[in-house]
C-alpha positions as a Markdown table, in Angstrom:
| # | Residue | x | y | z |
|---|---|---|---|---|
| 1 | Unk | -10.1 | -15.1 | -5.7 |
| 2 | Unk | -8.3 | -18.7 | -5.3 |
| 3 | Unk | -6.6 | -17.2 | -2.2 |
| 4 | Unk | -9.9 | -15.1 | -0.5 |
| 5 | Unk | -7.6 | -11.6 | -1.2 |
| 6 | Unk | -9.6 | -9.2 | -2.8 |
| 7 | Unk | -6.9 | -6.9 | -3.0 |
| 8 | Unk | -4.6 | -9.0 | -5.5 |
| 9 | Unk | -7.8 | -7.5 | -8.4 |
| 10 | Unk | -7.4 | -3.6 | -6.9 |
| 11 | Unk | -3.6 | -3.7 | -7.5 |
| 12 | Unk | -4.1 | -6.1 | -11.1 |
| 13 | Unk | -6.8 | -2.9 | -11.9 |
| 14 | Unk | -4.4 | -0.4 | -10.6 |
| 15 | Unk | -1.1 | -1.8 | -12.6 |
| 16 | Unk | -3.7 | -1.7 | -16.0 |
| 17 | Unk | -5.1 | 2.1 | -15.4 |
| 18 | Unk | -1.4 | 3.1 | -14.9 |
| 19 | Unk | -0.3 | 1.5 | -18.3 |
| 20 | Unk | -3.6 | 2.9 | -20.1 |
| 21 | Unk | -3.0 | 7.0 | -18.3 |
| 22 | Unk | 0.7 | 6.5 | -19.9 |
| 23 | Unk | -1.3 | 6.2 | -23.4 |
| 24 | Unk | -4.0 | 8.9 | -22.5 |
| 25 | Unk | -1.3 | 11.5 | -21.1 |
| 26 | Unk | 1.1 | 11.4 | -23.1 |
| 27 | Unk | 2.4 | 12.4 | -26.1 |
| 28 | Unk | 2.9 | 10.0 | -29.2 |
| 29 | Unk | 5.9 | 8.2 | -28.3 |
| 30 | Unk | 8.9 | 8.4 | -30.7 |
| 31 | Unk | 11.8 | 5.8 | -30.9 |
| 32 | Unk | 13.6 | 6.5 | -28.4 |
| 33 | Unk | 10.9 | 6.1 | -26.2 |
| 34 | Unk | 10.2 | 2.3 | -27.9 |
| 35 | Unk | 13.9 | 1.5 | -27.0 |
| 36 | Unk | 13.8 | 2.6 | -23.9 |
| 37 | Unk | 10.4 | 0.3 | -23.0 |
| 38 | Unk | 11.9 | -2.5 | -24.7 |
| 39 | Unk | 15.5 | -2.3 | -23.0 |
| 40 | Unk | 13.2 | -1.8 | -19.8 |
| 41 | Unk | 11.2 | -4.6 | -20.6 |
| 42 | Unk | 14.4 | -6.9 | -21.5 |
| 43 | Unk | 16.0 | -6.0 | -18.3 |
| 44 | Unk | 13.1 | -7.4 | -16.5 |
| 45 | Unk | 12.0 | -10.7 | -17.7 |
| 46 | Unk | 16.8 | -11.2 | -17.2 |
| 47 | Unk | 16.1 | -9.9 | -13.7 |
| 48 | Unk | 13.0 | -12.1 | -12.6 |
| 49 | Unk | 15.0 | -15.2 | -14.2 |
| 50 | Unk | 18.1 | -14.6 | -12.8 |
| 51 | Unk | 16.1 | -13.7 | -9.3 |
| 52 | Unk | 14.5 | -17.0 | -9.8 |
| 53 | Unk | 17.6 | -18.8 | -10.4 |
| 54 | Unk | 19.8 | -17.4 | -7.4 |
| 55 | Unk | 17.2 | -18.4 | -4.8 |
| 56 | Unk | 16.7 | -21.8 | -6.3 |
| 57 | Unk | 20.6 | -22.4 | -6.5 |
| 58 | Unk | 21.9 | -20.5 | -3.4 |
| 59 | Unk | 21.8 | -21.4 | 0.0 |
| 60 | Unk | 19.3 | -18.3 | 1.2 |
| 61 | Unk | 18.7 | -17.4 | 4.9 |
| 62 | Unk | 15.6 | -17.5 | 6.8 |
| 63 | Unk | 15.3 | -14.0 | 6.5 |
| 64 | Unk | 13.0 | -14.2 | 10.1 |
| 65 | Unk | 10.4 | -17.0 | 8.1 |
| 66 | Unk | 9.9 | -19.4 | 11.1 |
| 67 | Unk | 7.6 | -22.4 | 10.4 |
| 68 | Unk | 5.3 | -20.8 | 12.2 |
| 69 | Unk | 4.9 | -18.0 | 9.7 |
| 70 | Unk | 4.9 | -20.4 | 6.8 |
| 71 | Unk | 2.0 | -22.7 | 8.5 |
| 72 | Unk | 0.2 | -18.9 | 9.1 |
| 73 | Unk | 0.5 | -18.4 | 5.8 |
| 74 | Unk | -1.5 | -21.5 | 4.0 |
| 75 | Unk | 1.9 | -23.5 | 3.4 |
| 76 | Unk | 2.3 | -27.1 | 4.7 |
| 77 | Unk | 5.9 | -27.6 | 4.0 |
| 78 | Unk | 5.5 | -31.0 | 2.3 |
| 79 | Unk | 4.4 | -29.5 | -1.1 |
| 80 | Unk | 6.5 | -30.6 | -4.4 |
| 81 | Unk | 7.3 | -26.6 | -4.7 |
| 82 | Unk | 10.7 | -25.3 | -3.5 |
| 83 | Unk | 9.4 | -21.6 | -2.9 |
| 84 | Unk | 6.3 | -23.0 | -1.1 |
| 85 | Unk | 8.4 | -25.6 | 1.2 |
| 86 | Unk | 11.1 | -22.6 | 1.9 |
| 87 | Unk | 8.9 | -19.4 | 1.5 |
| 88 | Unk | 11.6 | -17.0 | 2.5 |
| 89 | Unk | 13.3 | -17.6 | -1.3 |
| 90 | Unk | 10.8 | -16.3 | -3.4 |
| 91 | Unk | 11.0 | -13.5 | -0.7 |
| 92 | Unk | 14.4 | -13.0 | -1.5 |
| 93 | Unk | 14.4 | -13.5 | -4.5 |
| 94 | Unk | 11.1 | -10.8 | -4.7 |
| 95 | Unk | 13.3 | -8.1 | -2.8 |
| 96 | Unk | 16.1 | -8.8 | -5.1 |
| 97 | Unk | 13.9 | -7.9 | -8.3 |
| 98 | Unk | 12.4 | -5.1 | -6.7 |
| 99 | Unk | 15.5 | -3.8 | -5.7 |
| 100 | Unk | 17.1 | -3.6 | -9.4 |
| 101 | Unk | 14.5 | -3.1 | -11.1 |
| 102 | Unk | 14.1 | 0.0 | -8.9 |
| 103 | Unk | 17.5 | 1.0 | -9.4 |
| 104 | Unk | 17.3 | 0.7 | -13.2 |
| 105 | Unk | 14.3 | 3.3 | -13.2 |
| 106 | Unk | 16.3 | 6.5 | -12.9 |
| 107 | Unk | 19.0 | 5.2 | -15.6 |
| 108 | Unk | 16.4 | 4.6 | -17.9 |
| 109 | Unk | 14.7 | 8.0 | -17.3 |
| 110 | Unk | 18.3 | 9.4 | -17.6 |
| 111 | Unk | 18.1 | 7.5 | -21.0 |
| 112 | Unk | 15.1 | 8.5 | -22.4 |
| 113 | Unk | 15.5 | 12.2 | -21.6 |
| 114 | Unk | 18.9 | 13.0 | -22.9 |
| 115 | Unk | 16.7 | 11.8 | -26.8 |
| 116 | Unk | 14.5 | 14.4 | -25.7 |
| 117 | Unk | 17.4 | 17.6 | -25.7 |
């Protein structure tokens, strides 16, 4: 509501009714579904830090971010924040999560499904 974007609480609503169909469609999950959650869930909090990290730490292109963009988009450029000063890192470093974290998906369906044989 901070930012006028009404569509930041459809997709918060959205991410919440997929977790709760997972518990209404489903059946009881067994261990080898908890490992594979908890691997999944491991892999993502390494992923977002290490995301975080490169961008802070690595020289990252503009990736087409002008100032112009970055003034369109509510940023100043003086703030005390490196992503809000140089916008186009947390966009990296946001298509660099997505990326792996999208890659992982099929391994850890792979996972979970050969427990399931």
């Amino acid at each position: 509501m901070g930012f006028d974007a009404w569509w930041m609480l459809v997709a918060f609503a959205w991410l919440c009714f997929g977790k709760l169909q997972a518990l209404w469609t489903g059946a009881a999950p067994v261990e080898k579904d908890r490992q594979v959650a908890m691997a999944s869930w491991a892999l993502s909090v390494v992923v977002y830090l290490g995301s975080v990290g490169v961008t802070v730490a690595t020289d990252v292109p503009r990736l087409g971010v002008t100032d112009a963009v970055r003034d369109a988009a509510g940023f100043d450029g003086a703030s005390s924040g490196l992503w809000e000063a140089e916008p186009w890192r947390a966009l990296a470093g946001a298509v660099m999560y997505f990326v792996i974290m999208a890659l992982s998906r099929p391994l850890f369906a792979l996972w979970q499904s050969k427990g399931k044989e």
